[in-house]
N, C-alpha and C positions, 0 to 999 in steps of 0.2 A: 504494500500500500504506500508506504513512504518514498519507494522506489519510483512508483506510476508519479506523484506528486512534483519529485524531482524534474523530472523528464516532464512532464505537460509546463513547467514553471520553465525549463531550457526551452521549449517551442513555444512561450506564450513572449521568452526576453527578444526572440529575432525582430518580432512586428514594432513594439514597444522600441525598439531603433529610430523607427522615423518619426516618436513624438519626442524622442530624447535627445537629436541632434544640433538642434537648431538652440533648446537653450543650454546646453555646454558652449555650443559655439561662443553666447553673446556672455556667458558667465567667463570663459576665457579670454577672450576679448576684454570684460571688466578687467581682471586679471594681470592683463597685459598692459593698458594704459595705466593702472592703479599703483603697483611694484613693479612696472617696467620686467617685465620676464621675459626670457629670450623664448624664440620660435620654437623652439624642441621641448621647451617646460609646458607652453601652448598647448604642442598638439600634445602629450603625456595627459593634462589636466584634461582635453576634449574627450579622451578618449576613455580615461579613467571616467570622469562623470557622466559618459551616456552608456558606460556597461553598466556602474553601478546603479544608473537612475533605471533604468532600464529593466534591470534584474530586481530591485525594489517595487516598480509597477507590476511586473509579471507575479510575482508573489502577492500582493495584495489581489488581482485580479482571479488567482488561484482560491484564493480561502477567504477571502469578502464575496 
């Protein structure tokens, strides 16, 4: 059972990509003008906050 849970929350994180893009993008961007961060910390921060936003939507949408 916790097994199935896993796996439907890994295919619920793929879709939950395209609402989690756009604001990593402008919260990196904040990021960027705020403590001047170089391009590579950027895209790390983009990427890092739309798996983990991502993977937090898919889970709530699991068991809400």
């Amino acid at each position: 059972m916790i097994a199935q849970d896993v796996v439907m929350i890994l295919v619920y994180t793929f879709p939950m990509f395209l609402f989690t893009i756009f604001p990593a993008i402008k919260l990196a961007d904040y990021l960027e003008h705020k403590y001047e961060i170089q391009e590579r910390h950027k895209r790390v921060v983009i990427v890092a906050i739309t798996f983990f936003s991502a993977l937090i939507l898919a889970t709530l949408l699991q068991f809400i």
